[in-house]
N, C-alpha and C positions, 0 to 999 in steps of 0.2 A: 107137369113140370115144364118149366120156360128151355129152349135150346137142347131139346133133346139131343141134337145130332153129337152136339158136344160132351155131353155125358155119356154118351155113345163109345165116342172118338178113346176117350179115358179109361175105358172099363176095364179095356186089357194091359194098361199100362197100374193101373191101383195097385191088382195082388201082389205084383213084386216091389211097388215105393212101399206097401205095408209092411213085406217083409223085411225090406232094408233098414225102414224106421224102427223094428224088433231088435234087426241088428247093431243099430246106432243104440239104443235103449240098453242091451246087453254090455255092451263097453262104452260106460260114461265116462266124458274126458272134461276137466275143472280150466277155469279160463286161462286162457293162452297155451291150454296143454292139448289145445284140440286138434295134435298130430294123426290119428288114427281115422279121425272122422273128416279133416279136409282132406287125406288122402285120396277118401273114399267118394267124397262129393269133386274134387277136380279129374279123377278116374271118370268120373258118368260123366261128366259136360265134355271131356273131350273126344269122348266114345262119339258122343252125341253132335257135334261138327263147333263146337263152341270154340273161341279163341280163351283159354285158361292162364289166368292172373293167380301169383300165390304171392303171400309175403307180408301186403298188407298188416297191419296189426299183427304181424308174427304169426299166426295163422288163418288167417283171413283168406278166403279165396274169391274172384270174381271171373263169372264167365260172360262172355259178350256174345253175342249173334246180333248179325246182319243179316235183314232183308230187304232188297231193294234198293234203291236210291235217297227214302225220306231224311229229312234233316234231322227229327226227335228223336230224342233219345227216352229211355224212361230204368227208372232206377227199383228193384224190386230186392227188396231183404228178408234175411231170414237167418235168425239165430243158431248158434251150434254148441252151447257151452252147459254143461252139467251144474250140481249144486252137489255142494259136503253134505249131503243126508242119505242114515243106512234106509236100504231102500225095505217096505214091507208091505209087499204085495201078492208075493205067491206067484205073481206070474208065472210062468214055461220061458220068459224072455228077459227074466229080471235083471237087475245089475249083476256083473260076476265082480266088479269091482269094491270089495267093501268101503261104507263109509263114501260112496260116490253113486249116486242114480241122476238119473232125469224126471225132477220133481217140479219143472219148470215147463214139461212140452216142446223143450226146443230141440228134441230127435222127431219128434212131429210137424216142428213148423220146415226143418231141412228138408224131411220128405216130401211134403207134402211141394213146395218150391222144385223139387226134383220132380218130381209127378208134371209140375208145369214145364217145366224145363225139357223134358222130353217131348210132350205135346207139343212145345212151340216148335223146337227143333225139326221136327215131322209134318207140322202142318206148312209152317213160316207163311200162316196170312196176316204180318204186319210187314208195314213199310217204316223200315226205322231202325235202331240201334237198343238191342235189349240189354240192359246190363243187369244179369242176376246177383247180389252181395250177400256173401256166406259169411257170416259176422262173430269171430269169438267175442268171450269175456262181456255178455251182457248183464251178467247177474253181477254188478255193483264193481265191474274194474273198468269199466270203460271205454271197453273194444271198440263202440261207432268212433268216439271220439281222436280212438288213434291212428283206427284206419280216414278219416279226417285228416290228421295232421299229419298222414303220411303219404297227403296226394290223391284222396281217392275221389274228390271231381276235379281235379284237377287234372288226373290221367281218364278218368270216365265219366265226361259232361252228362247231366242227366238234367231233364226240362224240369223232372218233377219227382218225386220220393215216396213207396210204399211199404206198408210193413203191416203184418198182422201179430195178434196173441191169440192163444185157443183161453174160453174162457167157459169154466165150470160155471154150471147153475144157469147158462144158456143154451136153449133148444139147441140139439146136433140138427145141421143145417141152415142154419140164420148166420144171421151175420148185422152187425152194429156199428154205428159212424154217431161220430161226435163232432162239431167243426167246433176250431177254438180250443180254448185249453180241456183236453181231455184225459192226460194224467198228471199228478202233482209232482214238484221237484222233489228230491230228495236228499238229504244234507246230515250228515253227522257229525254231532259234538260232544268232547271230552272234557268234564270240567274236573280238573286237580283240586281238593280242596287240603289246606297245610297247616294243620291246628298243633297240637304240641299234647305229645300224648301223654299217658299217666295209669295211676293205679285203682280200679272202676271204684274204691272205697273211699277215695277222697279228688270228687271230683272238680270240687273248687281248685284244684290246685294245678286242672288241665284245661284244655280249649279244644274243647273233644268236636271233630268233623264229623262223627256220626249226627250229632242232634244239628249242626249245621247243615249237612248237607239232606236230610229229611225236611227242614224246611223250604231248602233249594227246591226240593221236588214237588214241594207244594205251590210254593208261590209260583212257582213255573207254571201252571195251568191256568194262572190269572191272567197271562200275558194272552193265552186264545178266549179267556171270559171276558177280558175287560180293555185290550189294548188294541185287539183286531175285529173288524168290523161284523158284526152277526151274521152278515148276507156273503161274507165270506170264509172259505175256508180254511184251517191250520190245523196241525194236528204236531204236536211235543211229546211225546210218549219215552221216557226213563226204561231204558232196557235193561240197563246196567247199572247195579249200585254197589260198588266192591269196598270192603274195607274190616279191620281187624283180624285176630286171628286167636284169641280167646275171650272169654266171658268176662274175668276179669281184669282185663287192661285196657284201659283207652287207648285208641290207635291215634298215629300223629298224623296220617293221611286217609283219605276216601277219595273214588273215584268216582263217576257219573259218567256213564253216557247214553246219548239222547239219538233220537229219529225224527229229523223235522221236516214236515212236508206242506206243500202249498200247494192253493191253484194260481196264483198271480206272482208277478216278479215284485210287483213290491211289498204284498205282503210278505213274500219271503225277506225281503232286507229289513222290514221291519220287524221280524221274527231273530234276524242276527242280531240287530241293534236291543232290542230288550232282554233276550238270552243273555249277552253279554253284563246288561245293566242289573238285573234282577239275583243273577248269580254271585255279581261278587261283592253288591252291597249285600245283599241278606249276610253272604261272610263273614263282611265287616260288620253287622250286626253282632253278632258270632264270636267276635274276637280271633276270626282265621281270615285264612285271606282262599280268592279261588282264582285259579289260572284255566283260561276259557281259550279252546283251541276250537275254533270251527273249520272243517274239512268240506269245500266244495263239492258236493256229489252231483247226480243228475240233476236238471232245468225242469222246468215245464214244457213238458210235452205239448205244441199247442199247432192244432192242426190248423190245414190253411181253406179258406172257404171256398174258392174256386174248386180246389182239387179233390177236396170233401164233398161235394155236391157230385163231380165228377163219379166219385168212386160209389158212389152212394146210388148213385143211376145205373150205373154198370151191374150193379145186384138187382137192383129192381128187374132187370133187362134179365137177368138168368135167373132171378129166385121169383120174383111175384112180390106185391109189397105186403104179403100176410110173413114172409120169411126174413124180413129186414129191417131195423130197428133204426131209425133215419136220425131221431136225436136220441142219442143214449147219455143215460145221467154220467157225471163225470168219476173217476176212479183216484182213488189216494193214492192208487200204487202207482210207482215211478217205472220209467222204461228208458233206457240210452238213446235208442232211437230219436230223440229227444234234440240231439246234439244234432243228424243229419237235417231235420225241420228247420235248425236255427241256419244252416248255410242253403237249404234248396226248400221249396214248397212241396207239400205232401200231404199223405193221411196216415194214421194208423187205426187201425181198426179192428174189432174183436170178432172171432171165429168163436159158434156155440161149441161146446164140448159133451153137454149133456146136463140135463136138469134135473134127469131120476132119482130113483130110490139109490145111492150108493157112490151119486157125485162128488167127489172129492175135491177139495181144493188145492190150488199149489204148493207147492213147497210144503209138500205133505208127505209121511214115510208113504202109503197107501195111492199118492196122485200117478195116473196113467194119463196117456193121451189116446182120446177116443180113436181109434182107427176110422170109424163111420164119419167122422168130419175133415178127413181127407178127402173126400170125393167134392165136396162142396170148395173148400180152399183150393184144390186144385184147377178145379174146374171154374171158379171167379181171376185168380193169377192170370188164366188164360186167356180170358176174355177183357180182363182190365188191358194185358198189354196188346193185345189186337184192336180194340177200341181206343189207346192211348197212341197209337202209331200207323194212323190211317194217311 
C-alpha cells in the first residue's frame, strides 16, 4: 500500500471516528433537524483549533484552518441528514429513533471528514485555507443550495469543491471519478387529472380519470422511446398513482406523480416540455383535463475536468491504479452537491462500501456504512487537501 506513513498517522485516530459515526447512526436527525449531530461535529473542530461557523442552512456547520501563508483555499463536504426509514438491521448501534435511521451513509460520510479533520489539524502540512462543510438536508430539501444562498463562498472563498458518497457494490477501498456529468438531475411532477365522477354501472355517463390517467402513464414512457435521443439518458418513472375510494364509483379526480431524471440540461427541458404536452392532451383525449405542476429539484451533477483529473491523481498517489476507477459509468441518482459545482469547480466522487455477500443498497431498512471504508476516505480527504494547498 502507497503512503504507508499516512495510514500510519490515522490508525489511532479511526477507532474513536468509528465510534462516533455508531453514535451519529444511533440518533438519526431528518433535514434541517440536524441539532444533535452539528452540535457534535462543531464540539470536535473546535476542540481541534478550527475557527467554527454555525447557521448556515440552519444547521449547517463549517470549520476553517489555516496553515501558513498560501492564497488557496479548498472546499471539502460532507453530509449529515438521516432518511424517514424504520431501520432493520439488528445492529448493537441501530437507530433508537423510530421511523428515522441513516440509510443514506451520511453518519459515515461526517465521520469519516472528522477522521480528516483531526489529522489535518495535527499534522497542518498544507499551505492554505481548509474549509470543511457539514452540510444538512441532502436527501431531497436542498441543504447545498441554501447554504449557497446564504453566503457560503461568499463568506468561505474556495478555488475548488469536493465531496464523496460511499457506494455499495464497490470494493471497500477503491474509490471512482467520473469528469462531466456523473449523476442525473432530479425533478418532480404532479399531474391533477379532473374528470367528473359517477356510478361504475353506468359509465357513459362519467369521464372517469382512472382510464385517463393509465393512459398518461403509458404514453409517458414514449416520450424517453421516441422523443429523446437513444445515446441519451431519461428515466420518468410513476411512483404515484392515487385515486378513488370504492369499487363502485367512478372518482372525479386522480393524481400522478413522477421522478424525472437526466444526464444533460436539455434533455432535462425537453423532458419538461413533453411531460407537459403528452399529459394534458392525452386528457383532453379523455374528455378530462390534467393540471401539470413541475417542481424543480436537483441539476446535474457535472464534474469539472481539471479538478477531476486532479482528484483522480491524488488516489492513484495513495491507492495504486488497481484500487481506483478513473472513468466510472455514470449514475441516475441525483445529489445536491450538484448545486455547489454550478457556482465553484469540483468533483464528486464515490467511496467503495463493499461488494460482498450481504451488500446492501441505500435507502435500504437493512443499509449500514461499512466502517472498513473510513480508513480509505479518511486517508484520501487528507491527502487531497495537502496536495490541493501546496
Amino acid at each position: 500500500m502507497k503512503l504507508d506513513h499516512l495510514h500510519a498517522e490515522l490508525a489511532d485516530v479511526l477507532p474513536e471516528m468509528i465510534e462516533l459515526r455508531h453514535q451519529i447512526h444511533q440518533h438519526p436527525e431528518l433535514a434541517y433537524e440536524e441539532h444533535a449531530t452539528s452540535d457534535l461535529v462543531a464540539a470536535r473542530l473546535e476542540a481541534w483549533g478550527y475557527a467554527v461557523h454555525r447557521g448556515l442552512g440552519g444547521t449547517g456547520v463549517v470549520g476553517q484552518l489555516k496553515s501558513g501563508d498560501g492564497a488557496k483555499c479548498i472546499g471539502i463536504r460532507a453530509d449529515m441528514d438521516a432518511l424517514p426509514i424504520a431501520e432493520d438491521t439488528g445492529l448493537p448501534y441501530a437507530s433508537r429513533h423510530a421511523g428515522k435511521m441513516h440509510a443514506c451513509g451520511h453518519d459515515g460520510h461526517t465521520a469519516t471528514l472528522l477522521a480528516a479533520a483531526r489529522h489535518l489539524a495535527r499534522t497542518r502540512r498544507f499551505d492554505g485555507t481548509l474549509n470543511l462543510i457539514f452540510q444538512p438536508a441532502e436527501e431531497g430539501a436542498g441543504g447545498a443550495k441554501r447554504m449557497i444562498d446564504e453566503g457560503l463562498f461568499k463568506r468561505f472563498p474556495c478555488d475548488a469543491v469536493f465531496a464523496l458518497h460511499n457506494a455499495p457494490g464497490q470494493a471497500v477501498g477503491t474509490l471512482a471519478f467520473r469528469s462531466g456529468a456523473a449523476l442525473a438531475s432530479a425533478d418532480k411532477v404532479s399531474i391533477t387529472i379532473k374528470g367528473k365522477g359517477g356510478h361504475a354501472a353506468m359509465p357513459q355517463r362519467s369521464h372517469d380519470p382512472i382510464v385517463a390517467g393509465s393512459a398518461i402513464v403509458m404514453a409517458l414512457q414514449t416520450i424517453v422511446s421516441r422523443n429523446i435521443d437513444p445515446l441519451d439518458t431519461a428515466v420518468i418513472t410513476v411512483g404515484v398513482f392515487q385515486s378513488g375510494v370504492a369499487n363502485n364509483v367512478i372518482p372525479a379526480t386522480a393524481r400522478l406523480e413522477l421522478s424525472v431524471r437526466s444526464l444533460d440540461r436539455e434533455v432535462r427541458l425537453k423532458l419538461k416540455e413533453r411531460i407537459r404536452e403528452v399529459a394534458m392532451l392525452q386528457a383532453q383525449s379523455f374528455g378530462v383535463s390534467a393540471d401539470v405542476d413541475w417542481q424543480d429539484g436537483y441539476p446535474v451533477l457535472v464534474n469539472t475536468v481539471e479538478e477531476t483529473h486532479f482528484a483522480a491523481q491524488v488516489a492513484l498517489e495513495l491507492l495504486g491504479a488497481d484500487k481506483v476507477v478513473i472513468d466510472a459509468p455514470p449514475v441516475t441518482g441525483s445529489e445536491d452537491f450538484a448545486f455547489m459545482l454550478e457556482h465553484r469547480p469540483g468533483c464528486y466522487l464515490l467511496l467503495g462500501n463493499g461488494d460482498g455477500e450481504g451488500s446492501c443498497m441505500v435507502h435500504n431498512p437493512g443499509y449500514d456504512f461499512n466502517d472498513k471504508a473510513m480508513a480509505t476516505g479518511a486517508a484520501y480527504w487528507s491527502l487531497l487537501a495537502e496536495r490541493f494547498l501546496v
